[in-house]
ROKEGU-432433 format. One line per 8 residues: their letters; for each residue x, z, y of N, C-alpha, C, O. Coordinates in Angstrom, 2 decimals. Layout:
N
A> X/Z/Y/X/Z/Y/X/Z/Y/X/Z/Y | ...
This chain:
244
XXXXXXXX> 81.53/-22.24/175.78/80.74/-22.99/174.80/79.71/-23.80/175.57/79.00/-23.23/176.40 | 79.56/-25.53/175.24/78.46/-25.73/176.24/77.42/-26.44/175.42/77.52/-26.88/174.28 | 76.28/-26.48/176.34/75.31/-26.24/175.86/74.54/-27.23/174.78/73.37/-27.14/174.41 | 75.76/-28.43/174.27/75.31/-28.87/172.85/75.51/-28.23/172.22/74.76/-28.22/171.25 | 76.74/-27.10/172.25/77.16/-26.18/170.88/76.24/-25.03/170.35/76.14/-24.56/169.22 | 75.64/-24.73/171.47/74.63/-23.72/171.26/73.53/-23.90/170.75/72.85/-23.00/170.25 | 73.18/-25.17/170.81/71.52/-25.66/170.28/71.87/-26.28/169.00/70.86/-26.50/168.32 | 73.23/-26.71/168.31/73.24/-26.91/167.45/73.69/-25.20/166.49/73.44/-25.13/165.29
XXXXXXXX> 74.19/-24.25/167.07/74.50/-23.30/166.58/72.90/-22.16/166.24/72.77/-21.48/165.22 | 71.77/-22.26/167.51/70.86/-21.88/167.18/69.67/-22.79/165.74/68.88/-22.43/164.87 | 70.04/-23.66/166.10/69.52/-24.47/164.62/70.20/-24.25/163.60/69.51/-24.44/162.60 | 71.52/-23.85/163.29/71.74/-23.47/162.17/71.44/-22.15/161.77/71.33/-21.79/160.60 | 71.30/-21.41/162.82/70.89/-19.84/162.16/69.49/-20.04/161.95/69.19/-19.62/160.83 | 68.09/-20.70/162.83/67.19/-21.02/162.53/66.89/-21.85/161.05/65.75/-22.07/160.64 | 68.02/-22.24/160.42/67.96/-23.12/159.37/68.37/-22.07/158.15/67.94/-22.15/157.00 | 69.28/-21.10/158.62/69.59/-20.17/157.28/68.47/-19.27/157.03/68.17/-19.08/155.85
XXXXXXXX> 67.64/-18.55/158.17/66.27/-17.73/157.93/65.47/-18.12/157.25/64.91/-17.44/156.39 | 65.21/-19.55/157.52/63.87/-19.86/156.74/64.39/-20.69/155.59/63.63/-21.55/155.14 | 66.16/-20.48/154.81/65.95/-20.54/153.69/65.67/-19.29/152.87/65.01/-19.16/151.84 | 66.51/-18.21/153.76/66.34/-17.00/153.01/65.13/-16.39/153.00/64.74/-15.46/152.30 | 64.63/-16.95/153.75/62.47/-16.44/153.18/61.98/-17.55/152.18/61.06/-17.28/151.41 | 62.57/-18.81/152.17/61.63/-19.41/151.40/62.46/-19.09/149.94/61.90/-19.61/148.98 | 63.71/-18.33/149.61/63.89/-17.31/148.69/63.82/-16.28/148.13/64.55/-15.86/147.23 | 62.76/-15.69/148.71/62.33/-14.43/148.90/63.28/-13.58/149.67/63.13/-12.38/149.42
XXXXXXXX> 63.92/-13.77/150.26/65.30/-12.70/150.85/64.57/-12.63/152.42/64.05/-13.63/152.91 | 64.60/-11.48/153.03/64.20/-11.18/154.40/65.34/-10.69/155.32/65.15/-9.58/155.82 | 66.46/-11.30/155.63/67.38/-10.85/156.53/67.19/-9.86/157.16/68.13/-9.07/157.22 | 65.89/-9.52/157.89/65.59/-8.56/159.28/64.98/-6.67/158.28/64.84/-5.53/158.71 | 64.81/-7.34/156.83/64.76/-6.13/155.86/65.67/-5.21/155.66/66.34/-5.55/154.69 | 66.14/-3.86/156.26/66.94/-3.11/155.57/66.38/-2.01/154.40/65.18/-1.74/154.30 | 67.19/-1.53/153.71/67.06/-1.07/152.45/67.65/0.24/153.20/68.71/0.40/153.80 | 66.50/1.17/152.92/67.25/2.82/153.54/67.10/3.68/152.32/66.19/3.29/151.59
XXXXXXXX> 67.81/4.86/151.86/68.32/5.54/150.85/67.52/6.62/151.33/67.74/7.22/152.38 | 66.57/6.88/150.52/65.85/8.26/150.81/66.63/9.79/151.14/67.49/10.19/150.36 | 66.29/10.48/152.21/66.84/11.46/152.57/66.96/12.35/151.57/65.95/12.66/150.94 | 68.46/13.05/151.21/68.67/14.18/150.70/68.33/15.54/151.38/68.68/15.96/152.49 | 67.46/16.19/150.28/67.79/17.51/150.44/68.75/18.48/151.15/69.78/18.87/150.59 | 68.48/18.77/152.08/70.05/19.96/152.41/70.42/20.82/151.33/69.41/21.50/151.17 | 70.86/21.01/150.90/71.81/21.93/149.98/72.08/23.25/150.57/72.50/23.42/151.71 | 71.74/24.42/149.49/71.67/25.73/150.14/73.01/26.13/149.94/73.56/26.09/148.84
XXXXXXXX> 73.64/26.61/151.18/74.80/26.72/151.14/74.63/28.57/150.84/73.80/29.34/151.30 | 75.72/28.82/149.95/76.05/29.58/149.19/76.71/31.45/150.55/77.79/31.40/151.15 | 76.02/32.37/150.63/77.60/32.97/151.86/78.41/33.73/150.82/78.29/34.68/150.03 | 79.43/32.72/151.26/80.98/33.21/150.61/81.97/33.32/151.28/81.96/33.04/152.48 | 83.19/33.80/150.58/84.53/33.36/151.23/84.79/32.39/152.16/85.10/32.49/153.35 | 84.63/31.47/151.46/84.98/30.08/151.94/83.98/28.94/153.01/84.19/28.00/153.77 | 82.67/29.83/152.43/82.21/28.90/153.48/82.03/29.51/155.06/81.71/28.80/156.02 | 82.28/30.95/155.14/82.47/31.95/156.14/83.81/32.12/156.82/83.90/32.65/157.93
XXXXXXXX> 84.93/31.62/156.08/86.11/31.60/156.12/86.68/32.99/156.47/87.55/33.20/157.32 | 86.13/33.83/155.78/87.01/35.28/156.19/87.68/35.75/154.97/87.42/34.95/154.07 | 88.37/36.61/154.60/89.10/36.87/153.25/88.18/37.58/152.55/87.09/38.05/152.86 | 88.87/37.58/151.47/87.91/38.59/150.44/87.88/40.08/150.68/86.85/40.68/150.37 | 89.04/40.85/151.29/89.07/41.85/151.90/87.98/42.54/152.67/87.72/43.74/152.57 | 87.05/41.26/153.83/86.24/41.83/154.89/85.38/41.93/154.08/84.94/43.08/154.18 | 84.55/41.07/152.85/83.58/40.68/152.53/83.37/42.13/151.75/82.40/42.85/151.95 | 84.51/42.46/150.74/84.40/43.51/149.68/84.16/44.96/151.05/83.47/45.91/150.67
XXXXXXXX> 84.59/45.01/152.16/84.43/46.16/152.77/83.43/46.34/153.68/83.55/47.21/154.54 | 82.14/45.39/153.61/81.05/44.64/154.62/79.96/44.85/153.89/79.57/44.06/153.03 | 79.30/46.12/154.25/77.94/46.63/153.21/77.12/45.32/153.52/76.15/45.11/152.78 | 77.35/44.57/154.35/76.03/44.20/155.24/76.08/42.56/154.93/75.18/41.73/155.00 | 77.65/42.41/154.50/77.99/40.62/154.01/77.55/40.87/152.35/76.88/40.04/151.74 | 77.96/41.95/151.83/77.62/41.57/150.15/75.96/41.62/150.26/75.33/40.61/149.97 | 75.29/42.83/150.67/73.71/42.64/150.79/73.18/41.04/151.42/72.10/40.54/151.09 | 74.04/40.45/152.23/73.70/39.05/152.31/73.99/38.42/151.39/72.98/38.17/150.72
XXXXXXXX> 74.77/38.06/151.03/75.40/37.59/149.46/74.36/37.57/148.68/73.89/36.49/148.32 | 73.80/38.79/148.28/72.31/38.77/147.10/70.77/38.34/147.94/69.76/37.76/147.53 | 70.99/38.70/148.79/69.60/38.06/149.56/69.73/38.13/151.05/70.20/39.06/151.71 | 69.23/36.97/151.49/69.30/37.07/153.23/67.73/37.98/153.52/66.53/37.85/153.26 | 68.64/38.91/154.22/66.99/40.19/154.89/66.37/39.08/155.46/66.82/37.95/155.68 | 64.84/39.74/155.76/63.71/39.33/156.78/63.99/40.17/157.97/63.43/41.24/158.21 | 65.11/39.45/158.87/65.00/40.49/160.40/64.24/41.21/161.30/64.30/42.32/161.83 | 63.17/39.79/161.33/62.31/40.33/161.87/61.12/41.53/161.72/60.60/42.25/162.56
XXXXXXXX> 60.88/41.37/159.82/60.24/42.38/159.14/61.22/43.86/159.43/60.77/44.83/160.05 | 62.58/43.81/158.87/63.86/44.79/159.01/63.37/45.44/160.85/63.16/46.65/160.86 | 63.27/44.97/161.74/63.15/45.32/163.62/62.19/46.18/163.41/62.37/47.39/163.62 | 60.86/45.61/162.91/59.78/45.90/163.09/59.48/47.16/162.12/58.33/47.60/162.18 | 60.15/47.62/161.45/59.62/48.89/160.37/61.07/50.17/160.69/61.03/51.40/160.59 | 62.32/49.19/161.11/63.53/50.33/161.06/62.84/51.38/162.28/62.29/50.81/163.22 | 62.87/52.76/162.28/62.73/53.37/163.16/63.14/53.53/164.30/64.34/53.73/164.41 | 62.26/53.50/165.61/63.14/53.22/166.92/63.53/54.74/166.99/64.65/54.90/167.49
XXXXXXXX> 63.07/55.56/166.72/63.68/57.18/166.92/64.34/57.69/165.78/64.25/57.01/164.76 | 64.95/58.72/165.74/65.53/59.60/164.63/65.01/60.63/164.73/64.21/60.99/165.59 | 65.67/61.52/163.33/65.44/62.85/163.03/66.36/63.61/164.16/67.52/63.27/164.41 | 65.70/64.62/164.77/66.18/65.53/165.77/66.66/67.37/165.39/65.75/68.14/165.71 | 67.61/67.91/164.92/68.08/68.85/164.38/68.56/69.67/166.05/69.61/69.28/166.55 | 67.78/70.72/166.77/67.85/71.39/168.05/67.77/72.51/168.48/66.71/73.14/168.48 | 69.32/73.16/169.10/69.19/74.54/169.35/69.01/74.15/170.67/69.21/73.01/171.11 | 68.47/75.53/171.55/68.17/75.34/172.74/68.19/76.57/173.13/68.33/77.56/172.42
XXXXXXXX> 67.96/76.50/174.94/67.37/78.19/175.95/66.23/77.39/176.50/65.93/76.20/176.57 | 65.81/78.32/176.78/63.90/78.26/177.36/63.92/79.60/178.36/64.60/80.62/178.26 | 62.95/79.25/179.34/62.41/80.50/180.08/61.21/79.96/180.55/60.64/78.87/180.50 | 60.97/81.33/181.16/59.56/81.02/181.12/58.89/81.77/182.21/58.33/82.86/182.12 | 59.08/80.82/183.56/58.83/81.05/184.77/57.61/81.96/185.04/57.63/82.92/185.81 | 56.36/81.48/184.20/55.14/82.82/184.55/55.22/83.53/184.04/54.14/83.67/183.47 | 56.02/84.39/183.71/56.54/85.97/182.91/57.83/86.21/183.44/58.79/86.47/182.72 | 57.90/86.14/184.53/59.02/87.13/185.21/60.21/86.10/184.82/61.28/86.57/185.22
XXXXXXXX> 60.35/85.08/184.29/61.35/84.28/184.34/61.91/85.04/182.94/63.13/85.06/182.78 | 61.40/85.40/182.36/62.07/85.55/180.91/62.86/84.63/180.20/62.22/83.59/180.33 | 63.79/84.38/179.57/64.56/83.93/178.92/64.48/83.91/177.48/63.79/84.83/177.06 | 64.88/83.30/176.75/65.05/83.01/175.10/65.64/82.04/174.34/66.24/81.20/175.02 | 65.67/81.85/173.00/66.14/80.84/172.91/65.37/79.66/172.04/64.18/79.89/172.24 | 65.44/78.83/171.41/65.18/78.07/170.22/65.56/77.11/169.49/66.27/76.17/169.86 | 64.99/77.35/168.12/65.54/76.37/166.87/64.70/75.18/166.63/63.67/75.39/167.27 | 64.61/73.80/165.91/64.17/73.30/165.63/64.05/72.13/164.92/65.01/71.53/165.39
XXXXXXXX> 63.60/71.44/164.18/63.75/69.94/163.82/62.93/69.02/164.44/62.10/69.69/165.04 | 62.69/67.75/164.64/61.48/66.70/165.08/61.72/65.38/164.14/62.71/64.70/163.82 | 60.56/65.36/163.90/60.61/63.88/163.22/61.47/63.87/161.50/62.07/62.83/161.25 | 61.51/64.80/160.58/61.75/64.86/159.64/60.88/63.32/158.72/59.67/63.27/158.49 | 61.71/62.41/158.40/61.31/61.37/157.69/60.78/61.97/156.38/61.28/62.96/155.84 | 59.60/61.20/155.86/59.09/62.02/154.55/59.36/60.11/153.52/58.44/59.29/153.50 | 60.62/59.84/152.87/61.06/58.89/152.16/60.90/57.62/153.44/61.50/57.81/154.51 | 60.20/56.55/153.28/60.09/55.14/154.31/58.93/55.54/154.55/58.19/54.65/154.13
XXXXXXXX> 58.27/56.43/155.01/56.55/56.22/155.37/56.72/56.18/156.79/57.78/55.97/157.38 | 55.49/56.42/157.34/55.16/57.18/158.81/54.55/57.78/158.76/53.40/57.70/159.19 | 55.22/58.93/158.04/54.90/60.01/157.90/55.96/60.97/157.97/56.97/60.74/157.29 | 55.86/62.41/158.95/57.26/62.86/159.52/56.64/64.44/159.62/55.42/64.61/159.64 | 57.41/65.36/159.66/57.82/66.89/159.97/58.10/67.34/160.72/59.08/66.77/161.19 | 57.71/68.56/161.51/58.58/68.53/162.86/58.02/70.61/162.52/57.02/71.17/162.07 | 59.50/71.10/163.12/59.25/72.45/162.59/59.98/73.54/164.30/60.88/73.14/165.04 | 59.62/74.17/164.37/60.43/75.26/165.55/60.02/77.03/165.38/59.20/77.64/164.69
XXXXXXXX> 60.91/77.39/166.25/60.96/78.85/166.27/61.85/79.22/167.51/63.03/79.04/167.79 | 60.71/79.83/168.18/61.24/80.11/169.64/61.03/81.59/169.57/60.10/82.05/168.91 | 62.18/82.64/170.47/61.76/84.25/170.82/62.81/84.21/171.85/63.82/83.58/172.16 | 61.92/85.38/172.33/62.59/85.47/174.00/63.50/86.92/173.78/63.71/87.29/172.63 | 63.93/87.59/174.77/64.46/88.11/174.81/63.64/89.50/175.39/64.00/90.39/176.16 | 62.55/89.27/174.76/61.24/90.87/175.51/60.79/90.37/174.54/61.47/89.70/173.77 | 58.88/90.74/174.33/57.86/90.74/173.26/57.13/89.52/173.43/55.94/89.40/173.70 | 58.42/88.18/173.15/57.95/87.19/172.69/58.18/86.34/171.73/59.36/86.19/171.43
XXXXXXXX> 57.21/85.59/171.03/57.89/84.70/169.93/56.96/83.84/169.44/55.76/84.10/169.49 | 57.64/82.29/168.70/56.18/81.26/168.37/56.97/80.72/167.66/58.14/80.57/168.03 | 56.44/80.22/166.29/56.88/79.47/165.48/55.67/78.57/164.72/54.61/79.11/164.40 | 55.96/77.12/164.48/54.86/76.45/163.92/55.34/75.05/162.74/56.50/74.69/162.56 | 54.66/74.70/162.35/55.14/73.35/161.76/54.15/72.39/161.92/53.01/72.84/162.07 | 54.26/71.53/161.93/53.38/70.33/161.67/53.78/68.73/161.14/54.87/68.26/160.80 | 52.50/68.14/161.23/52.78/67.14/160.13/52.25/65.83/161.37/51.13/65.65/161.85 | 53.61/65.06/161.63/52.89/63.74/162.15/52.74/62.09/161.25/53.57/61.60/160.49
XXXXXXXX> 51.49/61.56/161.64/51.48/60.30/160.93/51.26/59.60/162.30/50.39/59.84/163.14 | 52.48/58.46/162.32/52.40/57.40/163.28/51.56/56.00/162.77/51.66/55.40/161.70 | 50.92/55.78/163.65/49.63/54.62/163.07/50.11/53.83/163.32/49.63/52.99/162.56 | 51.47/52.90/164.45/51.94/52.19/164.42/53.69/51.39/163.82/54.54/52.18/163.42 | 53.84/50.70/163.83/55.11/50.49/162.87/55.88/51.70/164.18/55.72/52.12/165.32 | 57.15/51.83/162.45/58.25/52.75/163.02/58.92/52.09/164.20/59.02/52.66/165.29 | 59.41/50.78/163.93/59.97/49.64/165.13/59.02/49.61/166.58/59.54/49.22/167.62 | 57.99/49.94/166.55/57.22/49.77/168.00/57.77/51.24/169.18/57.76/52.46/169.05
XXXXXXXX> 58.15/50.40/170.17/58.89/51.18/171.28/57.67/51.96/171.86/57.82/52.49/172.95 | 56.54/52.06/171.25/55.17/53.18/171.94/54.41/53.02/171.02/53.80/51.98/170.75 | 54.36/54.72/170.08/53.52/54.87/169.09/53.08/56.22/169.38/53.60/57.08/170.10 | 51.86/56.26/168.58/51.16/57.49/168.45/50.87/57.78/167.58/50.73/57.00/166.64 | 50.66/59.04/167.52/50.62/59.91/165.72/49.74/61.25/165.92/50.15/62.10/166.71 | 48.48/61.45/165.18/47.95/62.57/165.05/48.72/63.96/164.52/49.76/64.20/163.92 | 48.19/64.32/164.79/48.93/65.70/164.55/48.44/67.08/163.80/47.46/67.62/164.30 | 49.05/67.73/162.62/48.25/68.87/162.06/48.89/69.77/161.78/49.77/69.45/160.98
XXXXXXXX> 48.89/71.04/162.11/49.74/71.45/161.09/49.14/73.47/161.70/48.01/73.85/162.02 | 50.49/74.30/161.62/49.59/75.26/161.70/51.05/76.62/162.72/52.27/76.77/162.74 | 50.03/77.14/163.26/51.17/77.83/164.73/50.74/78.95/165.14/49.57/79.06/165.51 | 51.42/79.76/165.15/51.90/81.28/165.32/52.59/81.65/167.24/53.57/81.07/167.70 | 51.77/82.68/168.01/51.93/83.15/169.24/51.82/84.10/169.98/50.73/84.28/170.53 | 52.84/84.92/170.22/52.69/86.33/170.96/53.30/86.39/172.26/54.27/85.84/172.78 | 52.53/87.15/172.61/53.07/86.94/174.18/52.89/88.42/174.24/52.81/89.06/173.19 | 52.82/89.11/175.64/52.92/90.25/176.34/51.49/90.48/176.47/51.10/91.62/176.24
XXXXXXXX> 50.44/89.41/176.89/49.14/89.40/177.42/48.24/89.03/176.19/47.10/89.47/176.06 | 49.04/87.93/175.01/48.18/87.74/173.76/48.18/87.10/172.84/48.99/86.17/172.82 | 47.40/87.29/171.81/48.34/86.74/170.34/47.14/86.36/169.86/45.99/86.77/170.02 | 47.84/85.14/168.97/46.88/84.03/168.30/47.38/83.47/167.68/48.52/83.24/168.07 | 47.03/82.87/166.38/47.21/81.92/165.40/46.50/81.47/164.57/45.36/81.89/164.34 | 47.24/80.23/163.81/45.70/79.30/163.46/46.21/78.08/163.07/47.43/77.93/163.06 | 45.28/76.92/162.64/45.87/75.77/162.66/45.66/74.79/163.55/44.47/74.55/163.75 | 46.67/73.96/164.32/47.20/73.61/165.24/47.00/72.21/165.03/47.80/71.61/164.32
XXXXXXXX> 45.76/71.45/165.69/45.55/69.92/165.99/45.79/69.29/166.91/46.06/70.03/167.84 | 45.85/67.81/167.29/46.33/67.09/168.06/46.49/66.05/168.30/45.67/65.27/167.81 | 47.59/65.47/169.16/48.19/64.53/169.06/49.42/64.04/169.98/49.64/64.43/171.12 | 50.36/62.89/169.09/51.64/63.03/169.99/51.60/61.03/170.71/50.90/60.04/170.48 | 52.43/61.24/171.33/52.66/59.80/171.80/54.14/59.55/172.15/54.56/59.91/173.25 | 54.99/58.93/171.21/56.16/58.33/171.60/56.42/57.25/172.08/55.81/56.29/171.61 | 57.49/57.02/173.26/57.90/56.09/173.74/59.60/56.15/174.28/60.34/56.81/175.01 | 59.60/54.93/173.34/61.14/54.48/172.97/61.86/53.86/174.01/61.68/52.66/174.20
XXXXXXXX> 62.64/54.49/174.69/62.99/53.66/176.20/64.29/52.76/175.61/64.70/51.78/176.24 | 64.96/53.20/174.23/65.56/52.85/173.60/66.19/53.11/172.77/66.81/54.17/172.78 | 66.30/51.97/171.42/66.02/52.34/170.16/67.02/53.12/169.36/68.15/52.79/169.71 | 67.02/54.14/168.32/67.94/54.56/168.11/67.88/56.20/168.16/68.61/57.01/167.59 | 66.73/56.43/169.08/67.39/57.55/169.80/68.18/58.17/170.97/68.58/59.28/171.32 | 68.22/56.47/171.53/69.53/56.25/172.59/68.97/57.49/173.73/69.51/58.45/174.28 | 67.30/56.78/173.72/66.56/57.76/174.75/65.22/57.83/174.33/64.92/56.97/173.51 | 64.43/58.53/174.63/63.02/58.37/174.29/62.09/59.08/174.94/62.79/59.61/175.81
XXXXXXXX> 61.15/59.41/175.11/59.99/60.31/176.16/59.00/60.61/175.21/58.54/59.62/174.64 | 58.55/61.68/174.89/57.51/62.42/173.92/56.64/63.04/174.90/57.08/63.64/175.88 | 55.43/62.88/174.63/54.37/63.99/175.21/53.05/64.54/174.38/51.99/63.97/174.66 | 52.99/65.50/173.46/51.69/65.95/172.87/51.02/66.86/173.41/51.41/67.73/174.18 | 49.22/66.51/172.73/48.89/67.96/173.19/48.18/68.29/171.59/48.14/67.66/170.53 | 47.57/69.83/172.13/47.52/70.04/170.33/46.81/71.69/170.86/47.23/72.58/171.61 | 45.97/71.56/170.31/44.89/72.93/170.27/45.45/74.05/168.97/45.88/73.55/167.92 | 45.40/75.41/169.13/45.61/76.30/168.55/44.31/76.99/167.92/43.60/77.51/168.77
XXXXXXXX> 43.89/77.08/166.69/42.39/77.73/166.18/41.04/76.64/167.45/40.25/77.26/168.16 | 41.07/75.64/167.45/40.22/75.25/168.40/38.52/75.62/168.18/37.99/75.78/167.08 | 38.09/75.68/169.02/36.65/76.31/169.09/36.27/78.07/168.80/35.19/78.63/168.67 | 37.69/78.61/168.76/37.60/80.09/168.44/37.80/80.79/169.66/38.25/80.29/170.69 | 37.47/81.91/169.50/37.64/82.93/171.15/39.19/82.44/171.55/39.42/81.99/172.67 | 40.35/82.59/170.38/41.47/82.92/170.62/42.17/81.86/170.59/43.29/81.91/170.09 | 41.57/80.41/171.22/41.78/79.07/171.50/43.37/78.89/172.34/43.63/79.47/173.40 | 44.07/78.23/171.81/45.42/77.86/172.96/45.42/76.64/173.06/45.29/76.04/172.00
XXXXXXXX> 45.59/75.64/174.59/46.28/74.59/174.31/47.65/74.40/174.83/48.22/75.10/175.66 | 48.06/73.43/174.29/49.53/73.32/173.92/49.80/71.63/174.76/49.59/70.56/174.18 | 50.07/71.69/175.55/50.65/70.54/176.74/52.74/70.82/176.65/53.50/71.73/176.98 | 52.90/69.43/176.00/54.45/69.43/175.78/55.10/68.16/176.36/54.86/67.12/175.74 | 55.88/68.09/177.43/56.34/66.76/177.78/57.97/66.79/177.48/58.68/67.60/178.08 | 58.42/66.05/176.72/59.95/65.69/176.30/60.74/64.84/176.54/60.37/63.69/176.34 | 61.86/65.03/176.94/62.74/63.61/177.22/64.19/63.61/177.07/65.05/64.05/177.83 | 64.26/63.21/176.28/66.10/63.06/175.34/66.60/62.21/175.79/66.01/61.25/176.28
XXXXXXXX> 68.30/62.42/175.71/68.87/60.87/176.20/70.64/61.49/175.68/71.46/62.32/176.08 | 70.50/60.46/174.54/71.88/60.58/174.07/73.31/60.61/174.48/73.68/59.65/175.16 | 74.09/61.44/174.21/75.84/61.31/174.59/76.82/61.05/173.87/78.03/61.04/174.11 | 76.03/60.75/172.61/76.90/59.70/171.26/76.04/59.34/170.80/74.92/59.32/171.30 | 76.45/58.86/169.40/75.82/58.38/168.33/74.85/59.37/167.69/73.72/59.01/167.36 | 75.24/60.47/167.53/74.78/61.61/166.66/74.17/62.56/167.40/73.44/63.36/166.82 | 74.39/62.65/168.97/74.20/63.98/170.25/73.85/63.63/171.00/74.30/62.53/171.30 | 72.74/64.28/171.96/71.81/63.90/172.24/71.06/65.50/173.00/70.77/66.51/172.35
XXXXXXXX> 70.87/65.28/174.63/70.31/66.54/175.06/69.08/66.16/175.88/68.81/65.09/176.43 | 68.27/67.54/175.81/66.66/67.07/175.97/65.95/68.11/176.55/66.02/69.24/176.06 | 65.18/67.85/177.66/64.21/68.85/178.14/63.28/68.89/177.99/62.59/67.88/177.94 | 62.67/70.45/177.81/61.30/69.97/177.29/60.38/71.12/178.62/60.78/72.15/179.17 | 58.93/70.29/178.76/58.41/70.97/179.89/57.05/71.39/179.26/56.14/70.56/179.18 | 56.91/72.53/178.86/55.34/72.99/178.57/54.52/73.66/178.74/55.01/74.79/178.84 | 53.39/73.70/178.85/52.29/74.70/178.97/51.20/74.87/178.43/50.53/74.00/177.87 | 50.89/76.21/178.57/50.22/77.05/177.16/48.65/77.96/178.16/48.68/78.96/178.87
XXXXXXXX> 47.55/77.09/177.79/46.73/77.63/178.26/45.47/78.36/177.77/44.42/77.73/177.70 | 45.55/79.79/177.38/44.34/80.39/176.95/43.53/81.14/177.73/43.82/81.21/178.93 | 42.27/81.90/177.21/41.26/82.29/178.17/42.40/83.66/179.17/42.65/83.92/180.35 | 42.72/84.16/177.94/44.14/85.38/178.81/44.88/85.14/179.53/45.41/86.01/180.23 | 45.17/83.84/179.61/46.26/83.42/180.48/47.28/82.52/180.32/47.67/82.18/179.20 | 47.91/81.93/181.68/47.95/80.62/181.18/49.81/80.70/181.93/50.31/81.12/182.98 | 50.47/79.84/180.28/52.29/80.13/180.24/53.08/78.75/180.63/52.81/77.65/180.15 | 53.94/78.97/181.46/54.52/77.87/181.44/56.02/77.81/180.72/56.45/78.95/180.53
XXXXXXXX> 56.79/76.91/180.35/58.07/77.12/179.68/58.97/76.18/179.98/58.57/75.02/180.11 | 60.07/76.42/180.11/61.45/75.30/180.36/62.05/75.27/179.63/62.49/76.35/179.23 | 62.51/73.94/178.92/63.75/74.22/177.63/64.98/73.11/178.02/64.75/72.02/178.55 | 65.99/73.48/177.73/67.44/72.77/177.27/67.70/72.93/176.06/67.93/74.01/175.52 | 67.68/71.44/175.37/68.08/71.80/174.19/69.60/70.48/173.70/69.51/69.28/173.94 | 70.56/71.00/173.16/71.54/70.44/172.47/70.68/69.52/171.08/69.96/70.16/170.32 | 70.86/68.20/170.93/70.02/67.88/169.55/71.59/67.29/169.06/72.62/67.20/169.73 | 71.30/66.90/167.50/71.91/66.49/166.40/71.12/65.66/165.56/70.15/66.05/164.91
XXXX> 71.51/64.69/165.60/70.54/63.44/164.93/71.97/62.82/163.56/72.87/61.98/163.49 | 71.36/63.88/162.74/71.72/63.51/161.12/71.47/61.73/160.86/70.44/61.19/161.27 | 72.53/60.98/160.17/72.48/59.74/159.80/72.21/59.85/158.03/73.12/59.73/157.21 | 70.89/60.08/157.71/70.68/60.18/156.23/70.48/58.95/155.52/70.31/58.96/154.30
């Protein structure tokens, strides 16, 4: 194209602009269509593309279906530990290495609180035996991998050298190495009749670590110190963590 064609070709487009402004029309104006809404897509069949089969057998797709959970709320309150159902052997190195056995629960859920149960009963196999219950409230969400919980409740103790009982204060500290139950590390301590002649304290360090879903074995290391004398104890215990 040379270069008469072009200066007559730029004058004609220069000649169509400034009719279409002196018509009100603005060539360089586009007209844009206000943005739609996204549209809440529905979870179904079809837009999931799985059959009706998975959906009807998927506690977890129909509860989506009626409402999408808050996950992050759901992390933060589901419990990182479980209920602990535990037989065990114990001995008890400063008494001649005595032997025994014990029963127990930990962490009995009381409905969605944080608020929990924890119950045992230990006897040896000579003139010993302790059984107690107590009541823990965790101050932090159930979901936090390190919580702590006061402790109350009330505990029963005979030994060879001395006997005491009373109600039993404290406190525990859990930490969730992982959630579930998978593993976890417990350590409380917790006074027996405190401020009385016949004072005990109660030093307990715990550490579980699961071999299924439901099983789960745990040692526990404690010691028991009164003005009479002061006990140490070893436990193995088999646990069972009920899915309620």
């Amino acid at each position: 194209m040379t270069s008469k064609c072009l200066s007559r070709y730029h004058a004609l487009t220069v000649t169509l602009v400034l009719w279409g402004m002196g018509n009100g029309i603005c060539p360089l104006s586009v007209k844009s269509e206000p943005a739609k809404p996204p549209t809440q897509t529905q979870l179904t069949e079809d837009s999931l593309d799985l059959s009706p089969e998975i959906m009807e057998n998927s506690p977890v797709l129909q509860r989506w279906r009626k409402e999408v959970p808050d996950l992050l709320e759901e992390i933060k309150n589901d419990p990182s530990f479980r209920t602990r159902i535990r037989l065990g052997y114990n001995q008890f190195p400063s008494s001649n290495n005595t032997s025994g056995v014990g029963i127990g629960i930990e962490d009995l859920f009381i409905g969605k609180s944080s608020l929990t149960l924890s119950g045992d009963y230990e006897t040896s196999f000579s003139n010993r035996q302790s059984w107690g219950v107590n009541a823990n409230y965790y101050l932090l969400p159930l979901g936090s991998y390190i919580n702590i919980a006061p402790v109350v409740g009330y505990r029963y103790i005979q030994t060879n050298d001395y006997h005491t009982q009373g109600m039993n204060v404290g406190a525990k500290i859990m930490l969730a190495l992982s959630r579930s139950g998978a593993a976890d590390l417990a350590f409380s301590q917790s006074f027996i009749s405190p401020g009385s002649d016949n004072e005990v304290g109660i030093s307990t360090l715990s550490v579980g670590y699961a071999l299924s879903n439901n099983l789960r074995i745990s040692t526990d290391l404690q010691q028991q110190n009164s003005r009479a004398q002061k006990d140490n104890q070893v436990g193995l215990y088999l646990e069972w963590m009920p899915s309620f």
